[in-house]
C-alpha positions as CSV (number, residue, x, y, z in Angstrom):
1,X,-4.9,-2.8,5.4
2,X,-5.6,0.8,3.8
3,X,-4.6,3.2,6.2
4,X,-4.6,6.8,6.1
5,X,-1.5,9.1,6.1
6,X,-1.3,12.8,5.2
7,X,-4.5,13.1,4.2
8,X,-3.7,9.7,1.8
9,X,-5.2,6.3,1.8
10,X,-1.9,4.0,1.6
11,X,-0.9,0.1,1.6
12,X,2.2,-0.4,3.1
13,X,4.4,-2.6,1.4
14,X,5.2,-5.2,4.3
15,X,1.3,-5.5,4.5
16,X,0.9,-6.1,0.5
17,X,4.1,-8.2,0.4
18,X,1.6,-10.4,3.1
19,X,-1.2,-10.5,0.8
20,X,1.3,-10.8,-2.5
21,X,3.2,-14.0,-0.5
22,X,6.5,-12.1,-1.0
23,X,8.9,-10.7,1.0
24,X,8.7,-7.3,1.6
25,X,11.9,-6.8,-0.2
26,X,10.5,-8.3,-3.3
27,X,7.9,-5.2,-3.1
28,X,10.4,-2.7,-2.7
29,X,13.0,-4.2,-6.0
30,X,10.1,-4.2,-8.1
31,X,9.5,-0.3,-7.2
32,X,13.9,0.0,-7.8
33,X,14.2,-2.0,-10.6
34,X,11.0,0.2,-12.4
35,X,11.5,3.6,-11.2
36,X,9.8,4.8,-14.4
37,X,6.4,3.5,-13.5
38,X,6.2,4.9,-9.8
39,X,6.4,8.9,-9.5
40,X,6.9,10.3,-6.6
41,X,2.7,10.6,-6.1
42,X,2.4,6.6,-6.2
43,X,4.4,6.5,-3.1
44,X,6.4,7.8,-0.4
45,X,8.4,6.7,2.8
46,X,7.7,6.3,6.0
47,X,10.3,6.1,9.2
48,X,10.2,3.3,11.4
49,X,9.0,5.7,14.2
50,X,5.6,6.4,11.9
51,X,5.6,2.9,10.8
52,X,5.5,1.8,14.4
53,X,3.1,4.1,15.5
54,X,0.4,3.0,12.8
55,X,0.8,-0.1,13.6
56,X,0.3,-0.1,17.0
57,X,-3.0,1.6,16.4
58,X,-4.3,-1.5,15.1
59,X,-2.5,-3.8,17.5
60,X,-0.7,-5.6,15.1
61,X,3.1,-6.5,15.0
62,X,6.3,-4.2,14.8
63,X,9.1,-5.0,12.6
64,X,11.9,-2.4,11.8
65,X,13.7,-1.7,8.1
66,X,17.3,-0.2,8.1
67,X,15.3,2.0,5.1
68,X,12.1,2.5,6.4
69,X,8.3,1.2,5.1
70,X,6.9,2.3,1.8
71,X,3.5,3.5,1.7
72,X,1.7,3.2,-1.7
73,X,-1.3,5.2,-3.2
74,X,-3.7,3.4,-4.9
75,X,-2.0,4.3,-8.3
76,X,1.3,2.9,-6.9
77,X,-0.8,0.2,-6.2
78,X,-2.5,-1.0,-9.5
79,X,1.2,-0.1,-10.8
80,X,2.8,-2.8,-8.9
81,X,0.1,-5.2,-9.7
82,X,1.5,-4.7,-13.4
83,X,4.7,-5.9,-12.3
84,X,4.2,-8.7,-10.2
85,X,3.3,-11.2,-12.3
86,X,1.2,-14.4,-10.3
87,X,-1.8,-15.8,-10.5
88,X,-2.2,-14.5,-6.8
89,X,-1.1,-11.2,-7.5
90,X,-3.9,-11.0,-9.9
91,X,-6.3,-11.7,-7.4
92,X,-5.3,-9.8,-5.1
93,X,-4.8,-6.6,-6.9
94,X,-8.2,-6.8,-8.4
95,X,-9.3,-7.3,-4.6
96,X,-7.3,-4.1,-3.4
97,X,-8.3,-2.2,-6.3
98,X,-12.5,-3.1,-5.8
99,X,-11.8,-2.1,-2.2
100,X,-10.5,1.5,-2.8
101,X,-13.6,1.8,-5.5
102,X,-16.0,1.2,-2.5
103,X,-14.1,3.6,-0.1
104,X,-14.6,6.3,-2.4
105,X,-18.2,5.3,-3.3
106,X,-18.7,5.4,1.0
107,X,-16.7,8.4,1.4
108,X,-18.6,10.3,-1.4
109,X,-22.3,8.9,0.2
110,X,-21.6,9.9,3.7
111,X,-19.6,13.5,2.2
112,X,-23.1,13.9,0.7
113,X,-25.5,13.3,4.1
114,X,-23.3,15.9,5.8
């Protein structure tokens, strides 16, 4: 569920309301309701079109937003793991956070073979 985007590796927040057990909206009022602790670097929006389009790439299903999709950074990612506050939240984010350590780690090793 890490995608790339821009050059970024992202979690979108429909796909880490899934692993949170949340509703997508609950994702997105945690970001509105603590707009201190997610600059604009820790995430950005998507349109439905790009959202769409992503998704498709992986075969997986579609759903539209009358706002669009947020796509998170890894910072924006351990930043909402501060806020949401569940014992599966905690798993999950240390999960999420251990996978983009070995990304970088496989990126870095196969950066070096080149």
């Amino acid at each position: 569920m890490i995608y790339e985007i821009d050059g970024k590796k992202v979690m979108l927040d429909s796909d880490l309301a899934k692993l949170y057990n949340v509703e997508t909206k609950r994702i997105n009022e945690a970001v509105k309701n603590n707009p201190e602790k997610f600059p604009d670097r820790y995430l950005f929006r998507i349109t439905d079109k790009e959202y769409n389009s992503l998704k498709s790439k992986i075969s997986t299903s579609k759903c539209g937003s009358r706002k669009g999709h947020t796509a998170f950074v890894e910072q924006g990612v351990y930043m909402l793991a501060t806020i949401l506050k569940s014992d599966v939240a905690t798993e999950v984010s240390i999960r999420i956070m251990d996978t983009f350590v070995r990304m970088r780690h496989y990126i870095k090793y196969n950066d070096q073979k080149k």
